[in-house]
N, C-alpha and C positions, 0 to 999 in steps of 0.2 A: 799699779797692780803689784810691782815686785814689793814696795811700802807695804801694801795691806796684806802680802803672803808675809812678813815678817824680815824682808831684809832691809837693812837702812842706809844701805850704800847712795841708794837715789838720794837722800834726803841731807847725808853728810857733803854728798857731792855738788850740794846746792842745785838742785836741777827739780824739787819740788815747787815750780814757780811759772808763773803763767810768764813772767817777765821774758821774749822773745829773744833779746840778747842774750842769754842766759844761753838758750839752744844751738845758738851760727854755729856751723860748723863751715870752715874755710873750704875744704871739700865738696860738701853735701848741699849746702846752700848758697856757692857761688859758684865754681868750678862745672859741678855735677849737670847745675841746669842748662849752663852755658851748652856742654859738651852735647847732652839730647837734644836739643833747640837745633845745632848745626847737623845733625844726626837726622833731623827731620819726623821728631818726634814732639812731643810736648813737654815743656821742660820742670820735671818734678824736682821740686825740690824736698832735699831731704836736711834734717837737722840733727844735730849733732848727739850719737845714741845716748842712753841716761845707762849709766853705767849700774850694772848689777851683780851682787854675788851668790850664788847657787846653792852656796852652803848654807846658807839663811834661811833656808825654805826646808819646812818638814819633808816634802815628796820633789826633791831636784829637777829632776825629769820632767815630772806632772809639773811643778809650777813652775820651770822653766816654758813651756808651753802656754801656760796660761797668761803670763807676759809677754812673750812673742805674738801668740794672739790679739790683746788688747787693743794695738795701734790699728789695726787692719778692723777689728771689730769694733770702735769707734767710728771708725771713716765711715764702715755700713750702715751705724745708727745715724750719722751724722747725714747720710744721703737718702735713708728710710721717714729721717722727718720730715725732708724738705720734700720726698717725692709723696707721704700722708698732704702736709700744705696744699700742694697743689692737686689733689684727688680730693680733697675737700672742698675749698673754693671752684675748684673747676676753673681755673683759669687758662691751663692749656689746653685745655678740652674745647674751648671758643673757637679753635681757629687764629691765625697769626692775623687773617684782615679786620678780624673781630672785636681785638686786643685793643685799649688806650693806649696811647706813650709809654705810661707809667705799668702797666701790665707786659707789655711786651717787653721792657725795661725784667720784671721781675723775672720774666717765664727765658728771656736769657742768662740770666744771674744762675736761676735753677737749675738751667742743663749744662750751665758750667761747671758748677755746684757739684751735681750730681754725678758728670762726668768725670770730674779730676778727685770725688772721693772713690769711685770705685776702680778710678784707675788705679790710685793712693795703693786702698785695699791689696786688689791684684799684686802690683809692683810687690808690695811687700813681703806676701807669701812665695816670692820665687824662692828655691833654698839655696842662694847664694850670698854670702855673706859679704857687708854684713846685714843684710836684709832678713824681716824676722822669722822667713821661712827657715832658713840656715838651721834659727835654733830649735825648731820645729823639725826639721830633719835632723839635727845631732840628737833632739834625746828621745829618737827612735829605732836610730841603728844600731847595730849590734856592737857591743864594748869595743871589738877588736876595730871593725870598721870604723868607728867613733873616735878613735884616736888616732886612723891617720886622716881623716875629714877633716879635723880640730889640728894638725898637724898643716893642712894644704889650705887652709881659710884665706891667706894673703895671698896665695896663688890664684887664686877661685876669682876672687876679689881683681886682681889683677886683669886677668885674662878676658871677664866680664869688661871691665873701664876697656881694655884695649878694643875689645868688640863694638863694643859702641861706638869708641871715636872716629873706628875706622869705616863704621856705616854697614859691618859685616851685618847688623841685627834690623837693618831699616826694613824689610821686607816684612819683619814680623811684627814690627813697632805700628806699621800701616795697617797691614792687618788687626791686630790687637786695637787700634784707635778705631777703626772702620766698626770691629763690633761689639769697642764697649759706647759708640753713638749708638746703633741701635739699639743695643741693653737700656742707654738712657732717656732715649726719645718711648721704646716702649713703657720704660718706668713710669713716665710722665704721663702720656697720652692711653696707655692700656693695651 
């Protein structure tokens, strides 16, 4: 997204590539999952952001949003198609005693699927950085407020990781798992 608003930061940084390696981040994708897994939540992993610069964009603000957007609004399309699949075929709709192997094989894959994209989703718009809510709330606060938020980002950041590790956030984590299965079990079933 930030490519096609006109910055080429993504693209010099080599990070325009499906290549997986390319995105590890030591933190986000080994560390991070570990630490919610013992936290007793489901362990998201995150990859290593694609770096961008603000000044590249006609409208900063606006399409810094609109990149922050995009990862969270893929995950939606990416669980909107797999939950059309399955309201097409009808295959959750059967019932679980109903199911072949190979169906009830799929209609798991599905709610997997479906569950850890819109978890994805959610996670992402928290506005804590660096999560792409963060940039979502920096270019809507006010100047003054905006620059001591962009001032406290590693604090933010901080304080977050320490919440987690210490299991202060497992209440909410249960909670939030508890009803985005029902979100996805409705998705599926109707």
């Amino acid at each position: 997204m930030a490519y096609y608003l006109g910055d080429p930061t993504p693209k010099i940084a080599g990070r325009l590539t499906i290549n997986p390696i390319k995105h590890i981040d030591l933190f986000g994708t080994i560390i991070f999952p570990v630490l919610l897994y013992f936290a007793g939540f489901i362990p998201l992993i995150l990859f290593k952001p694609v770096p961008i610069n603000p000044i590249h964009f006609k409208h900063p603000d606006k399409d810094s949003v609109k990149v922050a957007l995009a990862g969270p609004g893929i995950n939606l399309v990416y669980m909107l198609i797999m939950a059309l699949f399955f309201r097409i075929t009808g295959i959750a709709a059967k019932g679980i005693n109903n199911l072949t192997m190979f169906e009830l094989l799929i209609t798991r894959f599905g709610i997997w699927f479906i569950f850890v994209n819109l978890i994805i989703a959610s996670f992402n718009l928290i506005p804590i950085p660096p999560l792409d809510g963060s940039w979502v709330l920096n270019s809507i606060l006010p100047l003054r407020i905006k620059f001591y938020f962009q001032q406290f980002r590693t604090y933010l950041m901080i304080i977050f990781i320490i919440l987690v590790i210490t299991g202060q956030l497992n209440f909410l984590f249960i909670r939030l798992r508890n009803f985005f299965l029902k979100i996805t079990l409705w998705i599926m079933l109707g």
